[in-house]
C-alpha positions in Angstrom: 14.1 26.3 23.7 16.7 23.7 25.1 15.1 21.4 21.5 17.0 24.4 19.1 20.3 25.1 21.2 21.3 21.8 21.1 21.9 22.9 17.5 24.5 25.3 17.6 26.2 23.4 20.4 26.7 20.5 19.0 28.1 22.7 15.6 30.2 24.6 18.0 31.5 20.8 20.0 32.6 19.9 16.3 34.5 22.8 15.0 36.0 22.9 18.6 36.9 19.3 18.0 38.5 20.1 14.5 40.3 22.8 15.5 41.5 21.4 18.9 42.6 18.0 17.2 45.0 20.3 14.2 46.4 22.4 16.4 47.0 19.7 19.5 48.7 17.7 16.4 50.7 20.4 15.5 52.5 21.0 18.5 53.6 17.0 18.8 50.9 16.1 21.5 51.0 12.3 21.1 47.6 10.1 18.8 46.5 8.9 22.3 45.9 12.0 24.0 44.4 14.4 20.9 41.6 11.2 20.5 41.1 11.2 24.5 40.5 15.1 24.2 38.4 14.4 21.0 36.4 11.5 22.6 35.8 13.6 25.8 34.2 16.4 24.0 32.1 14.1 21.8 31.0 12.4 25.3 30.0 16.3 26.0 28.1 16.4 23.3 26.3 13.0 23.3 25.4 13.3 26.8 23.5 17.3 25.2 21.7 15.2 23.1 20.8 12.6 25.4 18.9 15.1 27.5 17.3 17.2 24.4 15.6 14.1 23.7 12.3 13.6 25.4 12.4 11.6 28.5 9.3 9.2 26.3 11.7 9.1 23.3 14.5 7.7 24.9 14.8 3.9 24.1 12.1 4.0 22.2 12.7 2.1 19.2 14.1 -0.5 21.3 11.2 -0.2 23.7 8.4 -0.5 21.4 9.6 -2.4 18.8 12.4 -4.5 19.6 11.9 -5.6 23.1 8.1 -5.6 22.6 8.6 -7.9 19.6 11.0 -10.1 21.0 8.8 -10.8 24.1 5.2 -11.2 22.3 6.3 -13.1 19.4 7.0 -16.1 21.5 3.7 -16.1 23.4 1.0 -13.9 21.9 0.5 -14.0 17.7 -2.3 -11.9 18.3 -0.5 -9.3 20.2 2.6 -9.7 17.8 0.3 -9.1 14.8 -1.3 -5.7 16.0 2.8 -4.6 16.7 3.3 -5.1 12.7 0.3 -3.4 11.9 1.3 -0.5 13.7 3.5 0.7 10.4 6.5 2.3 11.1 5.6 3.4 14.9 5.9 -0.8 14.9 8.1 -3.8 14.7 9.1 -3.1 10.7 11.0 -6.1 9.9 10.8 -9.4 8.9 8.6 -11.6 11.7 11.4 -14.4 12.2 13.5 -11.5 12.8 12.0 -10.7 16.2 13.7 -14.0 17.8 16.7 -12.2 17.7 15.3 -10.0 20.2 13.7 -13.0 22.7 16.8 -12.8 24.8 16.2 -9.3 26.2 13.2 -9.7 26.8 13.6 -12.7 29.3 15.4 -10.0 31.1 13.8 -7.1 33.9 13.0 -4.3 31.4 15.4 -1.7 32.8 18.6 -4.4 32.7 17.9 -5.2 29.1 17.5 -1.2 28.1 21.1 -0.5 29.9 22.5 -3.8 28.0 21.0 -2.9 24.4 22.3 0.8 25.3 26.2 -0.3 26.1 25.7 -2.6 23.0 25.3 0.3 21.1 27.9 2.3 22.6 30.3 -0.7 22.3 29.3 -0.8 18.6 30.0 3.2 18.1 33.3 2.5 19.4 34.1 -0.9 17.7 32.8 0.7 14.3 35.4 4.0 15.2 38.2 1.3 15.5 37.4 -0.6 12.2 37.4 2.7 9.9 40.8 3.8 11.9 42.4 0.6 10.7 40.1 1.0 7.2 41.4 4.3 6.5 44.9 4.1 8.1 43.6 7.6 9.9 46.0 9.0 12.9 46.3 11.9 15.0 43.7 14.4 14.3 42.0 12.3 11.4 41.4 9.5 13.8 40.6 11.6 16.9 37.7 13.2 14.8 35.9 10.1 13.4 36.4 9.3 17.4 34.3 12.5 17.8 32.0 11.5 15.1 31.9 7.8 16.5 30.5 9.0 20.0 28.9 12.4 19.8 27.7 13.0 16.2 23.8 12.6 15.7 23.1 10.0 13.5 25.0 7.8 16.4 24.3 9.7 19.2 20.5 9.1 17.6 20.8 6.0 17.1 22.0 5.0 20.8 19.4 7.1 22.7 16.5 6.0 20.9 18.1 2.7 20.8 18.1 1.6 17.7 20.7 -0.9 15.4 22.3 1.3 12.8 25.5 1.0 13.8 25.1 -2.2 15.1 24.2 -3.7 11.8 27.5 -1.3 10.5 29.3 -3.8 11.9 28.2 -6.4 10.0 28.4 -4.7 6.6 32.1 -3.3 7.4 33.1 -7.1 7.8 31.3 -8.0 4.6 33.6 -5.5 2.6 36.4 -6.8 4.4 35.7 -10.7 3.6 35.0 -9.8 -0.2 38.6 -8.2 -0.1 39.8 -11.2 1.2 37.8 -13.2 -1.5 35.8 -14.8 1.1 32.2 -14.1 -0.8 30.4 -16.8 0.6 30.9 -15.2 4.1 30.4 -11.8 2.8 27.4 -12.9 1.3 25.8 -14.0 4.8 27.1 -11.0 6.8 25.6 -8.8 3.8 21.9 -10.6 3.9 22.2 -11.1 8.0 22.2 -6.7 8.0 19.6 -6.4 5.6 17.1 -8.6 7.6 17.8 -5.5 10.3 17.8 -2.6 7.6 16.2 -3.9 4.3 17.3 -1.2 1.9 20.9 -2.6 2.3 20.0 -5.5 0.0 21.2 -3.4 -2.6 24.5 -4.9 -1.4 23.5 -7.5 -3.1 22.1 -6.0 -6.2 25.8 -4.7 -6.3 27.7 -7.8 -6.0 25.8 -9.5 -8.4 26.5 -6.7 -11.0 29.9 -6.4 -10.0 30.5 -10.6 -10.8 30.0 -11.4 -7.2 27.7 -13.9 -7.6 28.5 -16.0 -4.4 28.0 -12.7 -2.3 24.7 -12.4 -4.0 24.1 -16.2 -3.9 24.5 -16.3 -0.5 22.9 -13.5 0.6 20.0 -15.1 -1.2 20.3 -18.3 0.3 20.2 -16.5 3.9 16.9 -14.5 3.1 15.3 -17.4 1.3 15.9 -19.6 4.6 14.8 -16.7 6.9 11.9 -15.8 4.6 10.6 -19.8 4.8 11.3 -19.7 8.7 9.3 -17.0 9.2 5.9 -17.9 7.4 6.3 -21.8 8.3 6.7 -20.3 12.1 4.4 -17.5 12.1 1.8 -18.2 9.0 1.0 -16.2 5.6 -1.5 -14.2 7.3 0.5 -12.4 10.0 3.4 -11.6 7.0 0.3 -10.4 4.7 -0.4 -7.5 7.6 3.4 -6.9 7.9 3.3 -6.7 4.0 0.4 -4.6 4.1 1.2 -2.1 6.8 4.9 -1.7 7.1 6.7 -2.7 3.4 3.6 -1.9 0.7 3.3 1.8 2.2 6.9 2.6 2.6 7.1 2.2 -1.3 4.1 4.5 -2.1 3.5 7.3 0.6 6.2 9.5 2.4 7.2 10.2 5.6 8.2 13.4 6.0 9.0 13.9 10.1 12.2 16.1 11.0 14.1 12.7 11.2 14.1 11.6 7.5 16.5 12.2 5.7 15.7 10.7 2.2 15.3 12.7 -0.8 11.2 12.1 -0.6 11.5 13.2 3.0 13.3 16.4 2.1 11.5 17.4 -1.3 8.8 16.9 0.6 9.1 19.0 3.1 10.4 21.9 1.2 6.4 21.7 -0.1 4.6 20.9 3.2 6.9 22.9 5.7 6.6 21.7 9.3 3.0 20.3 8.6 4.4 17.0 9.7 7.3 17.5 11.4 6.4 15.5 14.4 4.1 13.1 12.0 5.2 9.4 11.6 2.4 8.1 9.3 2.8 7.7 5.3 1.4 10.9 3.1 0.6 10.9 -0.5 1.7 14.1 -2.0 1.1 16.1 -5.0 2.2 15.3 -8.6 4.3 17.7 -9.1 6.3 17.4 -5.9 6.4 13.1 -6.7 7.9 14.2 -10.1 10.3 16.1 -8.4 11.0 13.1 -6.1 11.5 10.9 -9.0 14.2 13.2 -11.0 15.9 13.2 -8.0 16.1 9.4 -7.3 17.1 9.1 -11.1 19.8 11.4 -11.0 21.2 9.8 -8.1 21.6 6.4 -9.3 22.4 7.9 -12.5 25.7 9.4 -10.8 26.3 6.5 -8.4 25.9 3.7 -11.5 28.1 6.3 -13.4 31.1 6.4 -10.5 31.3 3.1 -9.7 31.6 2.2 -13.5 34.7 4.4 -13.8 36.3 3.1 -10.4 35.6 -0.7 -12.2 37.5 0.8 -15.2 40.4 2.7 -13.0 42.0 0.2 -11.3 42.1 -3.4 -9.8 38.4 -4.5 -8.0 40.9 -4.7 -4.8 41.6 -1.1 -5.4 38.6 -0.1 -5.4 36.1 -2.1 -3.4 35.9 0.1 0.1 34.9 3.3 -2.6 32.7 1.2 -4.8 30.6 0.1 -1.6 30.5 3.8 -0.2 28.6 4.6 -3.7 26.1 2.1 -2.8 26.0 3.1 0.8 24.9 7.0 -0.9 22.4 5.3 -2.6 21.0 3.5 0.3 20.8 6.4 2.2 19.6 8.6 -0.7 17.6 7.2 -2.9 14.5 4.7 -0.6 11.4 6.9 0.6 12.5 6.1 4.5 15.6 7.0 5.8 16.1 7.5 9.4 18.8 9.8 10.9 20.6 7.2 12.2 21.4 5.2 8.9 23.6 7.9 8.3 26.0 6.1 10.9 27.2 4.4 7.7 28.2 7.7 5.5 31.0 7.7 8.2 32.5 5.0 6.1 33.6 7.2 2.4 34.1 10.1 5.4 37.1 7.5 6.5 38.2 7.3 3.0 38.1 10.9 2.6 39.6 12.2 6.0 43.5 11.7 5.3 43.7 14.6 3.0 41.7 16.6 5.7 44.6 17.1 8.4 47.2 18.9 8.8 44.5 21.6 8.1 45.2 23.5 4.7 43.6 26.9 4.6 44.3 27.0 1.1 42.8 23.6 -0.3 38.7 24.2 -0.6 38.3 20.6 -0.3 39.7 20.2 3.0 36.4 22.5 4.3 34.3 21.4 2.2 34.6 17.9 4.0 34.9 19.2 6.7 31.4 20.6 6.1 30.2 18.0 4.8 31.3 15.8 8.1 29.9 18.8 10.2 26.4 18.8 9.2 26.0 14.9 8.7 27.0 15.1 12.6 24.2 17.8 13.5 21.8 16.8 16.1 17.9 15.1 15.8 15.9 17.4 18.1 12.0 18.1 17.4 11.2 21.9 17.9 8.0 23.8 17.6 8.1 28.0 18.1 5.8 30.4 17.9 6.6 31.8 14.5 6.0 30.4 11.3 8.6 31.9 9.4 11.3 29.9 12.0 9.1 26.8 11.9 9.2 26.7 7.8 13.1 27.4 8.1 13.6 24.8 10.3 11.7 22.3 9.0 12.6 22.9 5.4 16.7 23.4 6.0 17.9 22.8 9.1 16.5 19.3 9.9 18.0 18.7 6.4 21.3 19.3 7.1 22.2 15.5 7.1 21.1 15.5 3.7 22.8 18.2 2.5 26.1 17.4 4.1 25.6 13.7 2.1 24.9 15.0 -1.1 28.4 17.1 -0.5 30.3 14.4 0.3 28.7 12.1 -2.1 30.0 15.3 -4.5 33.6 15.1 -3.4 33.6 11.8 -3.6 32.9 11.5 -7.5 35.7 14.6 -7.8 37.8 11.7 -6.5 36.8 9.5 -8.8 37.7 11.7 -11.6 41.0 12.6 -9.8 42.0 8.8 -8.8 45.3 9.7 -8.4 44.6 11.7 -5.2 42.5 9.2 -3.9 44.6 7.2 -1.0 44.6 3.6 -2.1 42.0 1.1 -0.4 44.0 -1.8 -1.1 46.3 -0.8 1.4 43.8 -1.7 4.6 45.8 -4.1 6.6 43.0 -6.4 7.5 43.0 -7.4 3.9 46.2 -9.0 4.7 45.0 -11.1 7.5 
């Protein structure tokens, strides 16, 4: 029961939050102490998660992928080979990529599971502090993504089951940054260096090189050639052939359709198969009509992204409008590929940023102001697995209520092309002071 109360909790946490942070600003209580209030409820409600979450699913991804990876990869091919075959349950990225790891694991196993976890806190918080500056937020507007930033559940999520979402955030924030500084070559390598972590961001680069970028793109490519060579000269074709095989050829045909996907396949699908695998890791074919479906979806998506970032290129200067241009993409990363985990939607928080200054003071009278606010609230809902006894609450559950990420993306991804169409009420990008550093 505990597995489906952690939902209206951590509802209630952010409306308290909202509501707490307007009124605490309206009555001339100083930035600091509205985002200490905000950051101790989101603590609160992090800490509600923490315990919802089995006590054999905490760490996990680090555990049995990360960690496990790091440590075999140096001494035991064999061992490192039946990891990769294990799909997405496995080590899913690129071989070479496991070195990154090595370090922890020449550590005691509980001292490197309380390092990677303060490295993702410490990554929460540092991400919270790059979108403030981003976004020029203050008062309420910062003390929320402060909330978001600690107790929401894509980075909630992502820290319990240890995992590198909003690590890797980091380095795609600073890519945005160097390409407003005209620094491509740099961007370029921070761009390629996340998607070796989280391979559907390559369609940074697909961006850049469409947008004229080509030395982000160039770069990037450089980066993933080298890795790409390092890793089969290391590690041999046969071992990348199972990783090929088991982890990348599947996650283009089947779907996964567990509680904690949050792609359009994921959620079409399980509109059609209920809670049938809810708790199910392993790719599933599905029916025609429901991969039809799928494929409308995807279509209209980029259809709509391809169309917005067109009319930002045509609006105003690229410095104007690079921050909203990559939040397009970042919709379409999280959108459009069969896999996307709950905590990938760590990086939604950045158009949220762009989004939040109209938000506060509240204005009962602007519908946009709650429909962000919405939007924000249910892309902060909790990942909990929960199995009753009734069927009609398990098909609810698993066909809307897991899917509320989703649903609060596709909102926002919807105010965010009203913006487009409005620039005019759109706060100016340009104006983020790291770009003048």
């Amino acid at each position: 029961m505990r597995f489906i109360l952690i939902y209206p909790f951590c509802a209630a946490m952010f409306c308290l939050c909202a509501w707490l942070s307007d009124r605490l600003y309206k009555r001339g209580v100083s930035e600091l102490n509205i985002t200490v209030v905000s950051a101790v409820l989101g603590i609160l409600t992090f800490v509600a998660q923490y315990f919802a979450v089995p006590q054999e699913g905490r760490m996990a991804d680090f555990t049995n992928a990360y960690y496990a990876a790091g440590k075999v990869a140096v001494v035991d091919k064999v061992a490192f080979a039946e990891l990769l075959a294990k799909g997405a349950t496995g080590f899913v990225n690129l071989p070479i990529v496991a070195f990154v790891f090595t370090p922890f694991s020449f550590l005691p196993k509980p001292v490197a599971l309380v390092l990677f976890f303060g490295l993702g806190l410490f990554a929460s918080v540092y991400v919270w502090r790059i979108l403030v500056r981003w976004a020029e937020l203050n008062g309420p507007q910062s003390a929320l993504m402060a909330f978001l930033m600690i107790g929401s559940g894509p980075v909630a999520y992502g820290v319990i089951v240890g995992n590198t979402s909003q690590m890797v955030m980091i380095a795609v924030l600073w890519g945005v940054i160097f390409m407003m500084r005209g620094k491509d070559w740099g961007a370029g390598v921070l761009f390629a260096a996340a998607a070796l972590i989280k391979p559907a961001l390559l369609l940074l680069g697909v961006y850049a090189l469409l947008r004229g970028r080509w030395r982000v793109s160039l770069a990037g490519m450089a980066v993933c050639v080298v890795a790409a060579f390092l890793s089969i000269t290391v590690f041999g074709w046969s071992l990348h052939r199972i990783w090929l095989e088991q982890t990348i050829f599947p996650a283009l045909q089947g779907l996964i359709m567990a509680h904690n996907v949050q792609s359009i396949g994921g959620v079409v699908g399980r509109l059609f198969v209920g809670d049938l695998y809810l708790g199910n890791w392993d790719m599933h074919p599905v029916a025609p009509v429901v991969a039809t479906i799928i494929k409308i979806g995807q279509t209209i998506t980029i259809a709509i992204v391809a169309g917005s970032v067109v009319l930002l290129a045509r609006k105003a200067r690229p410095q104007q409008t690079l921050a909203m241009e990559v939040s397009f993409i970042l919709f379409l990363i999280l959108l459009l590929p069969n896999i996307s985990w709950n905590h990938y939607y760590v990086w939604a928080f950045l158009p949220l940023s762009l989004l939040l200054p109209s938000v506060f003071p509240l204005n009962k009278k602007n519908p946009e102001t709650w429909l962000i606010l919405a939007a924000a609230g249910m892309i902060a809902q909790p990942v909990a697995f929960w199995h009753g006894s009734s069927d009609w609450v398990n098909g609810l559950f698993a066909r809307l209520i897991v899917s509320l990420p989703f649903v609060g993306a596709v909102l926002l991804l919807a105010i965010s092309v009203r913006r487009v169409l409005l620039w005019d009420h759109l706060r100016d990008p340009g104006s983020f002071k790291l770009t003048d550093r």
